[in-house]
C-alpha positions in Angstrom: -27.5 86.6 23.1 -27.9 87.8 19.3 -28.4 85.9 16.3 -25.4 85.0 15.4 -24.3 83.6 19.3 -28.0 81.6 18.9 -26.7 80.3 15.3 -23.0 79.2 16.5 -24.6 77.8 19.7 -27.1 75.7 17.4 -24.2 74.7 15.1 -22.3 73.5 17.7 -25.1 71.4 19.3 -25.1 69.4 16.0 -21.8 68.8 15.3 -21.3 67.4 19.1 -24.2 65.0 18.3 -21.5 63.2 16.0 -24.0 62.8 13.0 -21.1 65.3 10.7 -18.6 62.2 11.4 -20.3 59.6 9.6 -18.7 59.6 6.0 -21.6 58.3 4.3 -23.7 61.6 5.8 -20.9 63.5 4.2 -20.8 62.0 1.1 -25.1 61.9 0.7 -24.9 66.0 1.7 -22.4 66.5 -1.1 -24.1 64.5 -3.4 -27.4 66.6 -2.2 -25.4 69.8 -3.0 -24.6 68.7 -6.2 -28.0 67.6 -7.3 -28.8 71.6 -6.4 -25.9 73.2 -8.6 -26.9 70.7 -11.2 -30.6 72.2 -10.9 -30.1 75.8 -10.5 -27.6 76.0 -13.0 -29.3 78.3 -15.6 -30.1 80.8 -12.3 -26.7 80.8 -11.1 -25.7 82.2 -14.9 -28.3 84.2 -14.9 -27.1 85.5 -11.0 -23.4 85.8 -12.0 -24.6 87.4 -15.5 -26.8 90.2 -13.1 -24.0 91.2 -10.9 -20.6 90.9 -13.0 -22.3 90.8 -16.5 -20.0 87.3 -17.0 -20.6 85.2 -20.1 -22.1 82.4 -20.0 -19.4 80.5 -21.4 -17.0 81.4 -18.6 -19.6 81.0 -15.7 -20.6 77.7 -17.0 -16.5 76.1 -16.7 -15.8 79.0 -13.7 -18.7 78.8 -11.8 -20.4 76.2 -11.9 -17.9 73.4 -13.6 -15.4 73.7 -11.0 -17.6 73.3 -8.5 -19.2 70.1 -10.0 -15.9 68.8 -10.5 -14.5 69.7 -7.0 -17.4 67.8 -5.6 -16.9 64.7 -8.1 -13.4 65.0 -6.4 -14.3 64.7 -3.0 -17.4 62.2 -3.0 -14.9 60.1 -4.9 -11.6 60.0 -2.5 -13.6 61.0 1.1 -13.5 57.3 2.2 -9.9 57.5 1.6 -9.4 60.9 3.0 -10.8 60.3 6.4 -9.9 57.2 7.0 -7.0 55.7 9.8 -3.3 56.0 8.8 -0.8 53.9 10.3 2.1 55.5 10.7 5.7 54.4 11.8 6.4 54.2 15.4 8.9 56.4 17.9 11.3 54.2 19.4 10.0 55.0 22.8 7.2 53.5 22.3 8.0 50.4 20.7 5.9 47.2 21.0 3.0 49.8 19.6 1.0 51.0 16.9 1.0 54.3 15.7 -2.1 55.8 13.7 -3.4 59.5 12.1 -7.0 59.9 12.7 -8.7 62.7 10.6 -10.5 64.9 12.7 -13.1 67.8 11.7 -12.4 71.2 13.4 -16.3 71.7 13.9 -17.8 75.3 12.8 -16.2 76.9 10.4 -17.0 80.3 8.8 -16.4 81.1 4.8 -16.0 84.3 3.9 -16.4 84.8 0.1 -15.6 87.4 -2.5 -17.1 89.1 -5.1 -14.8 87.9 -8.3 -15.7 84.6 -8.7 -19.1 84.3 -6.2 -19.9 81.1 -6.9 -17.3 79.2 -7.0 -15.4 80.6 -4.6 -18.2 80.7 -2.2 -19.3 76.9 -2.6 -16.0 75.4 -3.2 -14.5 76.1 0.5 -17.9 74.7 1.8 -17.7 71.4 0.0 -14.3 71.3 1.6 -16.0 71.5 4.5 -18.3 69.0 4.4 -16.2 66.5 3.5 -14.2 67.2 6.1 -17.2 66.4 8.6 -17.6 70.7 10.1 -20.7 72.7 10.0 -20.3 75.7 7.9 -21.4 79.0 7.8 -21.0 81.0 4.6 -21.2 84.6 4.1 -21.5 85.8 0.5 -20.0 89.0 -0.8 -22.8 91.6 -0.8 -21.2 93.4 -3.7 -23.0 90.2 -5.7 -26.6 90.8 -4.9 -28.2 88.2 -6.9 -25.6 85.8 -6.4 -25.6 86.2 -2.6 -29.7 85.7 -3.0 -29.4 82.5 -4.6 -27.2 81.0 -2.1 -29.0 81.6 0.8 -32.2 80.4 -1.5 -30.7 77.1 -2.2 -28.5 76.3 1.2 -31.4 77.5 3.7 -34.1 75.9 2.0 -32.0 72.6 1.5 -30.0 72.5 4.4 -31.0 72.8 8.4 -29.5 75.5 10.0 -27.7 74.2 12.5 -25.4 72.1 9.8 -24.8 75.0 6.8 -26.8 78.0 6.4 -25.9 81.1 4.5 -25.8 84.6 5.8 -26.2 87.5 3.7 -25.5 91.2 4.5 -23.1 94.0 4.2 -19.4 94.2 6.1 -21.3 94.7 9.6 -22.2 91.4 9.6 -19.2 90.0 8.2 -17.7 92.0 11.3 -20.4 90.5 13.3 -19.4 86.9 12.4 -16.0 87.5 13.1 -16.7 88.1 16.8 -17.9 84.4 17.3 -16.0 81.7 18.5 -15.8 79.7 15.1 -13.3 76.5 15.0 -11.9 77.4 11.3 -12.2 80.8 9.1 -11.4 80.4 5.2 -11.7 83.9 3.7 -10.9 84.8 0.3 -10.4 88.6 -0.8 -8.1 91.5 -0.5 -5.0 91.7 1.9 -6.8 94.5 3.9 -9.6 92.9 4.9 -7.5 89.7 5.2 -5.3 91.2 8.4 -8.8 91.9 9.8 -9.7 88.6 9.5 -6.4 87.2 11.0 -6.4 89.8 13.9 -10.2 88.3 15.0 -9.5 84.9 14.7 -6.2 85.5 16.6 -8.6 86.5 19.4 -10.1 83.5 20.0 -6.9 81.3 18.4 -8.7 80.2 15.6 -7.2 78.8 12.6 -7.3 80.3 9.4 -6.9 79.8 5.8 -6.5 83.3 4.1 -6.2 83.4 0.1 -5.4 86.7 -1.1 -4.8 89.1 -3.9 -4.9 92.4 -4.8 
């Protein structure tokens, strides 16, 4: 079994103990994650400022506001979000009650690019969260420094088996892609997006694939 089948394996141990359902553990680990981006702001400018030479100006709304502000978002409306929805009843089944329950998926993988590699790493994760899945995120290694914080502030914050960052080049990105995840949200070219859609399609996973270029 390598790494990556121990990881999943761990994930998936904590999300079937339930504790990723409870909307107030949501909301306290996305408050926790904001507290973090509040804190390491000036080294995520410096980060973005290392690897894309962004000003600070830019990285400050980009980077790092949008992220606050998504967060904000969610810890404000999650209650809302993930709670029961009655809903109107088939014919064939009157005399009942008809309701939506909001379910997580359970792992899910985020695959981030190099552009934007804060935002755009963090903001699918806080997604995440909210909706009640484990995450794993995989940074773009074409953003060294970027990449470095992440794992630095998720894996020293965050137990492993809930979110954890993995860093490497496109071998372990490929790597990744051979597990059994439960949702995959990759943002980057249309190349590598048909690779990501062809492995998920192995294992029928669900995918959200936002693409340019």
């Amino acid at each position: 079994m390598n790494n990556y089948q121990e990881l999943t394996k761990k994930q998936l141990s904590f999300f079937n103990s339930g504790k990723t359902k409870d909307i107030a553990f949501r909301i306290e680990t996305l408050k926790k994650l904001r507290e973090l981006v509040v804190r390491h702001e000036d080294d995520i400018l410096k980060a973005v400022k290392a690897d894309l030479n962004k000003p600070e100006m830019e990285a400050k709304r980009a980077e790092v506001g949008l992220v606050l502000s998504e967060i904000d978002f969610a810890v404000e409306n999650l209650a809302e979000w993930a709670a029961p929805k009655e809903v109107e009843t088939p014919s064939t089944h009157a005399g009942a009650k008809s309701y939506i329950y909001q379910d997580p998926y359970g792992l899910a993988l985020v695959i981030a690019p190099w552009n934007y590699p804060f935002q755009l790493a963090v903001s699918p994760v806080v997604g995440a969260i909210a909706a009640g899945n484990c995450v794993v995120l995989k940074p773009s290694e074409l953003t060294p420094h970027t990449s470095s914080l992440l794992a630095k502030m998720f894996n020293e914050n965050f137990p492993e088996e809930y979110l954890t960052v993995v860093e490497g080049e496109v071998e372990t990105s490929t790597a990744l892609l051979k597990e059994n995840f439960d949702y995959i949200f990759f943002t980057g070219s249309t190349m590598v997006g048909k690779i990501v859609a062809e492995a998920a399609a192995k294992h029928l996973t669900p995918v959200t694939l936002e693409l340019g270029g």
